[in-house]
FILUM-737803 format. One record per residue: residue in one letter; x, y, z of N, C-alpha, C in turn. Coordinates in steps of 0.02 Angstrom, whole numbers, plus 32768, in hexadecimal, padded with zeros to 4 digits. Example, Ala and Ser with C-alpha at 12.3 -4.5 7.8 and 13.67 -1.06 7.14 Angstrom:
A82947EE4818682677F1F818682947F5B8186S82827F90816282AC7FCB816582858002818A
***
This chain:
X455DC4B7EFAD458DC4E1EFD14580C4DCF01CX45BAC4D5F04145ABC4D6F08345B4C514F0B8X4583C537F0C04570C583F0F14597C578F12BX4598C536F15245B7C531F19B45EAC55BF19FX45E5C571F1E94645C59BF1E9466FC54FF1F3X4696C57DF20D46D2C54FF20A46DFC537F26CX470BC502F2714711C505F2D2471BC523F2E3X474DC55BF2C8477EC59CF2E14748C5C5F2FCX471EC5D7F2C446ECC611F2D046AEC5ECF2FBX468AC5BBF2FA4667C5B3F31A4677C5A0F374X46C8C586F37E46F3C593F3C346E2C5E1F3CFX46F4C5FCF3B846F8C657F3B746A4C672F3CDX4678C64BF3AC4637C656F3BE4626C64FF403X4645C613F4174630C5E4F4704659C619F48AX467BC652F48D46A5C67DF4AF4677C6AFF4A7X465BC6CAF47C4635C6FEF48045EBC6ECF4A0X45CBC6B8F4924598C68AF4C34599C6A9F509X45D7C690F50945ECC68CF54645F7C6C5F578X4613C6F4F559461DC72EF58345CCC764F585X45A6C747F54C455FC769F5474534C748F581X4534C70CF57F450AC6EBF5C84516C70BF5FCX455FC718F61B4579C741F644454FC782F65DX4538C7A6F628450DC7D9F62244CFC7CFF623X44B6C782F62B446EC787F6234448C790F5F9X446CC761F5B1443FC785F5844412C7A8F555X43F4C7ABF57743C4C7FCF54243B4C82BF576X43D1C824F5BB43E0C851F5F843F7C88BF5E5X4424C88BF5BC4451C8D9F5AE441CC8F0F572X43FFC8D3F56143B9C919F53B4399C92BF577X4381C910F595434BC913F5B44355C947F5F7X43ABC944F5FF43BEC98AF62343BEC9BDF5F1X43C6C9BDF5AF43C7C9F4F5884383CA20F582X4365C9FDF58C4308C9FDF58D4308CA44F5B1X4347CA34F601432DCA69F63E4361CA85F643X439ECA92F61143CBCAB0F60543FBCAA4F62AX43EECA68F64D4442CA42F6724468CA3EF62BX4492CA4EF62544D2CA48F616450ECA1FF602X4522CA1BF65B4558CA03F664457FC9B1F64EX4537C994F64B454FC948F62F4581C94AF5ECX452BC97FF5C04559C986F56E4590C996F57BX45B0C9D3F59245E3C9DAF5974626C98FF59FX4616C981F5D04642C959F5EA4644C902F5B5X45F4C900F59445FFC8D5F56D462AC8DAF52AX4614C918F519464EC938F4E546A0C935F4EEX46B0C94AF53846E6C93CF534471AC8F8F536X46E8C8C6F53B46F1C885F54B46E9C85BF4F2X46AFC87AF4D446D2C865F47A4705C884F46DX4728C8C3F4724767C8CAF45647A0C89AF480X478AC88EF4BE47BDC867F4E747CFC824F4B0X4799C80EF4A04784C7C2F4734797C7EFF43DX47B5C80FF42A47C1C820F3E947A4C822F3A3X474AC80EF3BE470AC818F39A4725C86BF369X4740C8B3F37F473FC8E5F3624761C8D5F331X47A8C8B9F34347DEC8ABF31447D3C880F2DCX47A5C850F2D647A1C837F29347AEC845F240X4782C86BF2404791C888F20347C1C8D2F1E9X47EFC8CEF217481CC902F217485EC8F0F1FCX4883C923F1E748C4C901F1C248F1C904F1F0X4929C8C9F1EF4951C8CBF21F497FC8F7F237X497DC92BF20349AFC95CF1FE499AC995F233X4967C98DF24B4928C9A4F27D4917C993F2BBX493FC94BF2D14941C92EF3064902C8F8F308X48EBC8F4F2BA48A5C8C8F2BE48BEC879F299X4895C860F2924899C810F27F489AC810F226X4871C824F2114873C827F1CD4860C7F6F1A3X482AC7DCF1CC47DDC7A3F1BB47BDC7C0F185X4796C78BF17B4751C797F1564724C7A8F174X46DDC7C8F14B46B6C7E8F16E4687C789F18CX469BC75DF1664675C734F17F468FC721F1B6X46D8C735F1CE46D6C71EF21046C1C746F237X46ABC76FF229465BC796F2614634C784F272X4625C763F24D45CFC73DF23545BBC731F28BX45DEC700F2B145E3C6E0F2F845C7C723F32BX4601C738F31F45F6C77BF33D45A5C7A8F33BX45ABC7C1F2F6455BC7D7F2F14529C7AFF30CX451FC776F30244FEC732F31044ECC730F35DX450FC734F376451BC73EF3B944F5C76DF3F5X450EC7A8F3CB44FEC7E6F3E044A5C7FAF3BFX4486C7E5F3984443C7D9F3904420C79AF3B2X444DC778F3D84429C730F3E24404C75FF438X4440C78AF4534429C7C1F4944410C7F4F487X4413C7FEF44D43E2C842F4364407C889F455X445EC87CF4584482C8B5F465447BC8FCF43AX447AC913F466446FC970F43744A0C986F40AX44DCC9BEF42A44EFC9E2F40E450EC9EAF3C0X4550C9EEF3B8456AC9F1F37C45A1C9E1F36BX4591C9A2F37445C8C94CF35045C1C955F301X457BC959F2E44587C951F298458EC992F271X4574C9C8F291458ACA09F26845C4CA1AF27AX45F7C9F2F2A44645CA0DF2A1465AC9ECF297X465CC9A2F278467FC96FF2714668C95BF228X462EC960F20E4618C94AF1D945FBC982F1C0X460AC9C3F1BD4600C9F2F197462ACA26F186X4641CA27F1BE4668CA6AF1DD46B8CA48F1C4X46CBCA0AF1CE4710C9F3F1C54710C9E0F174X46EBC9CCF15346F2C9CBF10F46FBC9FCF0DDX46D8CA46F0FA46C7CA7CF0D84707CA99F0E0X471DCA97F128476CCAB1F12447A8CA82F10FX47AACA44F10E47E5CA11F0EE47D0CA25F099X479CCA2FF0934796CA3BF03847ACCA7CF017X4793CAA4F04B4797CAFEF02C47BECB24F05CX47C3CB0CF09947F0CB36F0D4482CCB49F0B0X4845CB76F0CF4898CB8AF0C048BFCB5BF0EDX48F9CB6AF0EA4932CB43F1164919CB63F176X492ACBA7F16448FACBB3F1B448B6CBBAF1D3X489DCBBFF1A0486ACBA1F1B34849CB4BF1CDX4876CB1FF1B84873CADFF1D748A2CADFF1FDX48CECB04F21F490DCB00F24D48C7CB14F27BX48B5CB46F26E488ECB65F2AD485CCB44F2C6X4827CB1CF29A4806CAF0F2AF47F1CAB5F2A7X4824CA9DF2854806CA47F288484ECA46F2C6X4876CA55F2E14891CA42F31C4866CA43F351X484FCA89F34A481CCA89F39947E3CA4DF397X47D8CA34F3574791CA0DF34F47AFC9D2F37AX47DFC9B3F3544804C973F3774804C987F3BDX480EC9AFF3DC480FC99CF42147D0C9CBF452X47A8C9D8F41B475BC9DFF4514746CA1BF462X4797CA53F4554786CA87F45A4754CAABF42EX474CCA9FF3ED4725CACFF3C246E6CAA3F3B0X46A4CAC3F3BC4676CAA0F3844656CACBF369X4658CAC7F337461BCB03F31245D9CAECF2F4X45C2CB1DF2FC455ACB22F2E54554CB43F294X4527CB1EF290451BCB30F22C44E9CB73F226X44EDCBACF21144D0CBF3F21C44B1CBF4F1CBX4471CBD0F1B3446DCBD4F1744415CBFFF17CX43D0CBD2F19143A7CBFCF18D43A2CC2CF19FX436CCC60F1874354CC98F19C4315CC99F196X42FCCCC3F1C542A9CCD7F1E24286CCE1F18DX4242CCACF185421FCCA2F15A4240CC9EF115X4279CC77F11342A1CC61F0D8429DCC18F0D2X42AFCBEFF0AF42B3CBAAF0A342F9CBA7F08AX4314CB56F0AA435BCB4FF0954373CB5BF047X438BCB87F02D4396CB92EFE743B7CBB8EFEAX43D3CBCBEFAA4402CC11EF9C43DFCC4AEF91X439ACC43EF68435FCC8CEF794346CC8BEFBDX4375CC55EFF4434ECC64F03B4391CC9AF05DX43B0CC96F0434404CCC2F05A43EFCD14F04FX43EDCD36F07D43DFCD77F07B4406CDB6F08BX4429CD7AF0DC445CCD91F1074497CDB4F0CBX44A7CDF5F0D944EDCDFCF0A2452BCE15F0C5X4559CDF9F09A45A5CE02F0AF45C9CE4EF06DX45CCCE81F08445E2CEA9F067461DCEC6F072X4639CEDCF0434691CEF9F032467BCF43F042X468DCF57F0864690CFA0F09346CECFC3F0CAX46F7CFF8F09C473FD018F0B6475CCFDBF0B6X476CCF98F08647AECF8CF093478FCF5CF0B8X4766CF52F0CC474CCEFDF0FD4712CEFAF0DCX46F5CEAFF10D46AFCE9BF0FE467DCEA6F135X4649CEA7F1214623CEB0F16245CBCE97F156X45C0CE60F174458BCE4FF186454BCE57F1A8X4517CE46F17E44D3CE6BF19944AECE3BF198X446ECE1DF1D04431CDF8F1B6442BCDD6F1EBX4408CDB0F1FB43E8CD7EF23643E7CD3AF20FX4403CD05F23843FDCCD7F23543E6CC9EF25FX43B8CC68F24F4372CC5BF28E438CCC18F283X436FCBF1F2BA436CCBC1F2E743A9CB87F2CCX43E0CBB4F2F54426CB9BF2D64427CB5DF323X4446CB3EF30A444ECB02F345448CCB0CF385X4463CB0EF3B444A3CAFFF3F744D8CB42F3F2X44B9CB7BF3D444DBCBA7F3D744F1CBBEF420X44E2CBA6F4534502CBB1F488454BCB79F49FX453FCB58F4824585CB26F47345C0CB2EF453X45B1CB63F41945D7CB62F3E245FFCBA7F3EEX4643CB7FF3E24675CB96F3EB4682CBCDF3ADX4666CBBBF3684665CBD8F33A4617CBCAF304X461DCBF3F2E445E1CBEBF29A45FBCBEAF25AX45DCCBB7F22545CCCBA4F1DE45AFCBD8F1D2X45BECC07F1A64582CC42F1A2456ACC4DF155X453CCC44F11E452CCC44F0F9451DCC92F0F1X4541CCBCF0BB4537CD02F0BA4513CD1BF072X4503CD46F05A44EBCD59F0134520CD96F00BX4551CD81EFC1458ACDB3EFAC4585CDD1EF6FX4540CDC1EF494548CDD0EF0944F0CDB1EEEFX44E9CDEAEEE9449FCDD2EEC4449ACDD6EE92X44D8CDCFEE5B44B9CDB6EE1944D6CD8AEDF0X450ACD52EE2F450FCD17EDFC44D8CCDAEE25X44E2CCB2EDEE44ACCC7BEE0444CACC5BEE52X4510CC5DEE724525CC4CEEB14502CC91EEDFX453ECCB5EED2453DCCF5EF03453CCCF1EF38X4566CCAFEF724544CCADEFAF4597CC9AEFCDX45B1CC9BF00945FECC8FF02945DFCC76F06AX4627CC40F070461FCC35F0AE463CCC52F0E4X4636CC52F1264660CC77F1444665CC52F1A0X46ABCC4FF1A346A0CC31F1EC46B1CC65F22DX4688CC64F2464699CCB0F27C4694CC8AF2BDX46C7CC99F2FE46CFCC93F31C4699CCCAF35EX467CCC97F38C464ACCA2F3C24662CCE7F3DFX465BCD17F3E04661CD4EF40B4620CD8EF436X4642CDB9F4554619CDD2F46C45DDCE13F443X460CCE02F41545EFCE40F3E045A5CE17F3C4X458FCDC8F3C84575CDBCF3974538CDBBF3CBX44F6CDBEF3B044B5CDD7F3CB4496CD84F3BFX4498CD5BF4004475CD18F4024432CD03F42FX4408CD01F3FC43C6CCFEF42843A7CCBFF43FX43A2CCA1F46C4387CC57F46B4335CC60F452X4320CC2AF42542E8CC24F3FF42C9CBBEF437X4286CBCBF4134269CB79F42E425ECB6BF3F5X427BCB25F411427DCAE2F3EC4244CAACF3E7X4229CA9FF3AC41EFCA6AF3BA4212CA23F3E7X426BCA26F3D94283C9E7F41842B1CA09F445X4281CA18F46B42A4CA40F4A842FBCA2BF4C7X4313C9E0F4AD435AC9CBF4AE437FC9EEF48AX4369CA1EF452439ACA25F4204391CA77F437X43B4CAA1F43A43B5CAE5F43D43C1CAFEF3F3X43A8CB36F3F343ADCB66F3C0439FCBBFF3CCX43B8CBCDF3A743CACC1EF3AA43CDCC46F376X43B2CC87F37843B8CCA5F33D43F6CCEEF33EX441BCCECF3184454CD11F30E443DCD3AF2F1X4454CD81F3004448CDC7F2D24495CDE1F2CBX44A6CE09F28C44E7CE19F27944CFCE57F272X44FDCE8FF28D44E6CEEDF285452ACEF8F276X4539CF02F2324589CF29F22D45C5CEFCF245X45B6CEB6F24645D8CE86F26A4620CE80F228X465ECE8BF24546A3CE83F21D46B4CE57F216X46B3CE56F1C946D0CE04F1C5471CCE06F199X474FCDEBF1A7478DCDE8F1934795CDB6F159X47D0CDC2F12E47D7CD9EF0E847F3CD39F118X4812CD42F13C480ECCFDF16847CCCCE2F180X4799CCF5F17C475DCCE2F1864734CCB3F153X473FCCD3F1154714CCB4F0DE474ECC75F0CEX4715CC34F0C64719CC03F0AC4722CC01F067X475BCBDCF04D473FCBDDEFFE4733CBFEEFDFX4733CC0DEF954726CC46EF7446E0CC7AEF6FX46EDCCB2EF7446AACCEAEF8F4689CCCBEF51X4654CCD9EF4E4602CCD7EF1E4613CC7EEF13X4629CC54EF1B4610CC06EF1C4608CBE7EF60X45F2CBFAEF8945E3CBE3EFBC45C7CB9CEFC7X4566CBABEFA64543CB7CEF9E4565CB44EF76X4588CB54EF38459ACB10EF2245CFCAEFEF45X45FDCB09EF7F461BCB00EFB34600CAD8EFEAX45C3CAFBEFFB459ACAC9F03A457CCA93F02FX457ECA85EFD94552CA40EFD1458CCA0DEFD4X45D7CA1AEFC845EDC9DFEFE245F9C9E2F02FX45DFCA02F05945D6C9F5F09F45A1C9D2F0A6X4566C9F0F093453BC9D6F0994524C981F085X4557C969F0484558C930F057456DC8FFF096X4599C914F0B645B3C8FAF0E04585C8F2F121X457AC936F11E4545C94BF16544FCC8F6F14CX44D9C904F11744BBC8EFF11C44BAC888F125X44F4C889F102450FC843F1114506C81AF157X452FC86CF1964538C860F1BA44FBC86FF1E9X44CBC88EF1D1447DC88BF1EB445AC84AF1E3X4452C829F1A64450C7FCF19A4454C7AEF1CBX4493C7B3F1DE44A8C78FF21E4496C7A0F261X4485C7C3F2614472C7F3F2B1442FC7D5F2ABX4400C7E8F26F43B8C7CBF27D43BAC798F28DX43DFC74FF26343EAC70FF25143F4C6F5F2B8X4426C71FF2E24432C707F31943EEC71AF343X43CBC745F33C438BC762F3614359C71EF351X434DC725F30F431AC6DEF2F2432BC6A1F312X4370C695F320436FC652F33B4365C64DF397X4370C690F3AA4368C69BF3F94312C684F3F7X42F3C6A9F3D84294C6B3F3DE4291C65CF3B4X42A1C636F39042A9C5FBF3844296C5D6F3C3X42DAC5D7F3E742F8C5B0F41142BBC5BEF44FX42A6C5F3F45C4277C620F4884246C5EFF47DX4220C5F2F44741CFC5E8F42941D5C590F428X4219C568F42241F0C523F41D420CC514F475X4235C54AF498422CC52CF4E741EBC533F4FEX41D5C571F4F6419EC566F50F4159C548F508X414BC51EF4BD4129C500F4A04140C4D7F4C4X416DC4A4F4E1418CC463F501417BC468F55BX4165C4A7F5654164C4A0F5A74105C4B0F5C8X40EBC4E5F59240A8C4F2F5984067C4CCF57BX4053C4B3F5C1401DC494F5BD3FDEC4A5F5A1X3FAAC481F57D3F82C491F5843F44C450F566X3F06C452F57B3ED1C407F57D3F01C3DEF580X3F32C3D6F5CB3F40C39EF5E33F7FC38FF5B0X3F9EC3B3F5863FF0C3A7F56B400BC3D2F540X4052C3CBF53B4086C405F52B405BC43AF4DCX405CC47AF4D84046C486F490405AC473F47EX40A1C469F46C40C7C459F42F40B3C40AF404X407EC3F8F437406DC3BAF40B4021C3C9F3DEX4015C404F3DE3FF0C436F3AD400DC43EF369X3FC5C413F3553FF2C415F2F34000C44DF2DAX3FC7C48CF2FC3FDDC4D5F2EA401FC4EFF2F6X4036C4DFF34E405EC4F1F36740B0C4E3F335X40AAC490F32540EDC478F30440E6C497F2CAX40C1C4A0F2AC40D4C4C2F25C40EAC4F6F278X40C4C524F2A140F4C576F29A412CC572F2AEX4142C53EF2DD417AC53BF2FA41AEC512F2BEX419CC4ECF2A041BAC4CFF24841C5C512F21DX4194C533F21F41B1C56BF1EE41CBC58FF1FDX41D6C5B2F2454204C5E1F26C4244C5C9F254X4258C58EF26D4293C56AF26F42A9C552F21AX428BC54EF1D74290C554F19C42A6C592F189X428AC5C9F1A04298C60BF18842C0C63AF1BFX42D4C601F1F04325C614F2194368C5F8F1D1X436EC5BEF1BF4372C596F1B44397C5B6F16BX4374C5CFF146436EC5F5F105439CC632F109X4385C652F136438AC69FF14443E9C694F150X43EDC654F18A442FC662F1914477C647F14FX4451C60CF12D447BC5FFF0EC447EC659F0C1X444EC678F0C7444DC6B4F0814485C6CFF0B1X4474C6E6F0FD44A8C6F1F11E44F6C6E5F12AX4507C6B4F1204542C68FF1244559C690F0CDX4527C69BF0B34566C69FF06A456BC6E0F052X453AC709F06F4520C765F05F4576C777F092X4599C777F0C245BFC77AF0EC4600C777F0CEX4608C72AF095463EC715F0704645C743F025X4606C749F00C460DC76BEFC0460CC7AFEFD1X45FAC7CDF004460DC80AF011466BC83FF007X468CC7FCF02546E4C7FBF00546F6C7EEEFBEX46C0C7CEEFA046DEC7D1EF4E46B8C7F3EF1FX46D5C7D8EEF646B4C815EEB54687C7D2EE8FX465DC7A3EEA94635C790EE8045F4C7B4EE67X45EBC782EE2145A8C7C4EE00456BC7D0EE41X456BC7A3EE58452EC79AEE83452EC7B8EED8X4556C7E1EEE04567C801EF1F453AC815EF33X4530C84BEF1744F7C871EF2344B2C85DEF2DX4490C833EF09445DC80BEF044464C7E2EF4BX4487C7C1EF5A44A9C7A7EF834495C7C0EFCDX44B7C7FEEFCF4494C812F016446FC839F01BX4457C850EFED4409C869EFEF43C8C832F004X43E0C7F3EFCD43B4C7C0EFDE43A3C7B9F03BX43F3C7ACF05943EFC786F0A143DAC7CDF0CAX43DDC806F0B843BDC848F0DB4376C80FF0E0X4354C83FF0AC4314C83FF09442F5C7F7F0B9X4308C7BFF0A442E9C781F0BC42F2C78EF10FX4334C79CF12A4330C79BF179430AC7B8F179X430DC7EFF16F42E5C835F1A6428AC821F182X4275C807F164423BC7F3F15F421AC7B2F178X4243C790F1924234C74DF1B4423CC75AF1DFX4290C785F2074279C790F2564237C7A0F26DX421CC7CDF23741D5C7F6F25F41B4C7B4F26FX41A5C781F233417AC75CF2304183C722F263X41B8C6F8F27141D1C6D8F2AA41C2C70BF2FCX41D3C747F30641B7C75DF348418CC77CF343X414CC774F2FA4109C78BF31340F5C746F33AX4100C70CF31340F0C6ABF31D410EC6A5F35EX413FC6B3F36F414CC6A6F3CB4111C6BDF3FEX4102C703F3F040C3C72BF407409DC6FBF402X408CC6E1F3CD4045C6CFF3CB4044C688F3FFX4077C662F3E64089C62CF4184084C62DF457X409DC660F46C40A1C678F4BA4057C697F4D0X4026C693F4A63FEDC6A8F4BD3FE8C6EDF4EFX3FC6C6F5F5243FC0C73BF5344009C74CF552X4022C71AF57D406CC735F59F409DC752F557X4090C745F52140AEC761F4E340B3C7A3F4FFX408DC7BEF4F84082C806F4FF40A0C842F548X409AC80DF56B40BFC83BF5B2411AC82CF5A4X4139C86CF5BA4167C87DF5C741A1C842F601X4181C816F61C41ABC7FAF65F41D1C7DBF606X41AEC7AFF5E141E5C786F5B941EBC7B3F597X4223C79FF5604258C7A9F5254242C7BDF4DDX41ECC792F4D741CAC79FF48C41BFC7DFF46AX419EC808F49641A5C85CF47F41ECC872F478X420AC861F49C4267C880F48B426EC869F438X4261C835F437427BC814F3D7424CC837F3B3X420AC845F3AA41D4C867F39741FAC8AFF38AX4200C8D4F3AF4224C90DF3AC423DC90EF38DX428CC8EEF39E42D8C8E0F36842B3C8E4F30DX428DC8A0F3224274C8A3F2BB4272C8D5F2BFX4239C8F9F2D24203C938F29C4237C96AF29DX4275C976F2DA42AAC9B7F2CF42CCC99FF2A5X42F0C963F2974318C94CF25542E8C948F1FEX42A3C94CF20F4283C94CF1D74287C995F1B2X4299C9B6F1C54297C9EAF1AA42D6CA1FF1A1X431FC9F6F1CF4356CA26F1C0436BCA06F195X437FCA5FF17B43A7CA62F13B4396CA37F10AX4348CA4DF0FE4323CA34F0D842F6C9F8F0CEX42BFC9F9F0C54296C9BBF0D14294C991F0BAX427CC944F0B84269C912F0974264C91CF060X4234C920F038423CC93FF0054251C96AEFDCX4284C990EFFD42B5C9BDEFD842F5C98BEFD5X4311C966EFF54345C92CEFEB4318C8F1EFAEX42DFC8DFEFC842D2C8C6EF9142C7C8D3EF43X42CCC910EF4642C9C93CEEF8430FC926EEE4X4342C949EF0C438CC937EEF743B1C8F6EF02X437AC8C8EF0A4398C888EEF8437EC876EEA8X433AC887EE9F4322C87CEE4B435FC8C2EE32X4364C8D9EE434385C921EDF643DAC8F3EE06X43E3C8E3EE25443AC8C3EE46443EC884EE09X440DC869EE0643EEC81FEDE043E8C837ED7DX43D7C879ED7C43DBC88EED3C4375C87FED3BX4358C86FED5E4305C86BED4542F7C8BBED32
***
């Protein structure tokens, strides 16, 4: 089978290349670091310009009405600079969950704004000393006078200062085996947002508290008490599209680790003619290599109903996000002590892994649900 995209999409790539160099990049983390701003902003508004938002939107929406694999470029891209905010939780989480379960206004209301840059929303699922699960859901959404109304804290939600709106994972019922709703609430002044630290200081996070917070019957996603079995077909998508995000990071620290093996000397010639040096740099580039085929077909089976979907992008999760670590621990080491200082790029990818190693569940929690997906 052949993984390659196609000219269309990989033309579409040299455009997004392109407008990211512009930015310098892995420049726009590295202002995020000191809470400049203004680039993201303006880079954001420049993918919806490229119509990067519109992809997977229905035309009836003002969007294109692609596949998620014609993202792939896109994500790819945007990990190759190690861009922040929230491209894949509103595009690959947030737009599936509402084209599948949204009402009619509820996708009037926001997959229009998505297409054109106005809306992105942040995923509101952990909470303080919980683990991603449905016994980690505590937060509750209760029926009181005739409304609902929400209670609970929710921790180190992403770029919540970006987000126009929240994915909110609620607890509605504690005694079926679901019991959990989704709910999309719009950014206001009522909601209590705390900025929290980040082990990658590029990525912001925040913890949300809800006191008596009103939530309207236009709010909830999808049917009340199935939530969770609701977010796992988001969550395929999301992770598909994580998947590819690592896959473009791995090949940036790639591309990084054999320049500088080609240019650094040492007893009189280049490392890279270090038998140590070429194997790590052979296996970096093998397990780029890998990561992006599981990638590129995890992207495609994500749109159909084959038996193996699931398995599918759990696999290209799990394998990326465990080789990224391992490819930008091997750049480090390559790069010897300058590894370690801040002037270069290597600690930025270092970061990225270990914060992607662990959202919305770890290595080994994707790898569980690729064996139970498999029937082992």
């Amino acid at each position: 089978m052949d993984f390659s995209l196609t000219e269309d999409q990989e033309t579409f790539r040299g455009h997004i290349r392109k407008m990211l160099d512009k930015f310098g990049g892995t420049q726009v983390a590295r202002e995020m670091i000191v809470n400049k701003t203004e680039n993201l902003q303006k880079l954001y508004s420049m993918l919806a310009e490229l119509g990067c938002t519109a992809i997977n939107i229905p035309e009836v929406y003002d969007g294109l009405d692609l596949d998620s694999l014609d993202l792939v470029p896109t994500y790819e891209e945007l990990g190759r600079s190690l861009v922040p905010g929230l491209f894949m939780e509103t595009n690959a989480l947030a737009v599936p969950i509402l084209k599948k379960y949204g009402t009619t206004q509820q996708q009037q209301t926001y997959l229009s704004a998505i297409v054109t840059g106005q809306k992105q929303i942040s995923f509101a699922a952990l909470e303080p000393f919980n683990d991603f699960s449905p016994s980690g859901i505590e937060c509750s959404l209760e029926s009181r006078d005739g409304q609902y109304v929400l209670n609970g804290t929710k921790t180190l939600v992403p770029e919540a200062g970006f987000a126009d709106a929240f994915l909110v994972v609620a607890r509605t019922n504690d005694d079926q085996q679901d019991g959990l709703t989704l709910l999309l609430i719009d950014k206001t002044d009522e909601l209590t947002i705390t900025p929290q630290t980040s082990f990658d200081e590029a990525k912001h996070v925040a913890k949300l508290d809800f006191y008596d917070f009103k939530i309207t019957q236009q709010q909830i996603i999808g049917e009340v008490d199935k939530g969770w079995d609701n977010l796992q077909e988001g969550l395929l998508y999301f992770n598909a599209a994580l998947s590819s995000y690592l896959v473009g990071a791995m090949e940036s620290v790639v591309h990084m680790a054999t320049e500088y093996a080609n240019m650094r000397e040492q007893f009189g010639q280049k490392i890279g003619r270090f038998q140590a040096i070429k194997h790590s740099i052979v296996d970096m580039k093998v397990n780029l290599e890998i990561a992006r085929s599981l990638s590129h077909y995890a992207n495609w089976v994500v749109d159909t109903d084959e038996v193996d979907r699931e398995a599918a992008v759990y696999s290209a999760r799990s394998y990326a996000t465990e080789k990224f670590i391992e490819v930008a621990s091997h750049n480090i080491q390559i790069h010897g002590g300058i590894g370690f200082t801040e002037e270069i790029d290597c600690h930025l990818f270092v970061k990225r892994a270990r914060y992607y190693d662990q959202y919305l569940g770890s290595t080994s929690f994707y790898q569980e649900k690729v064996v139970a997906s498999l029937g082992w």
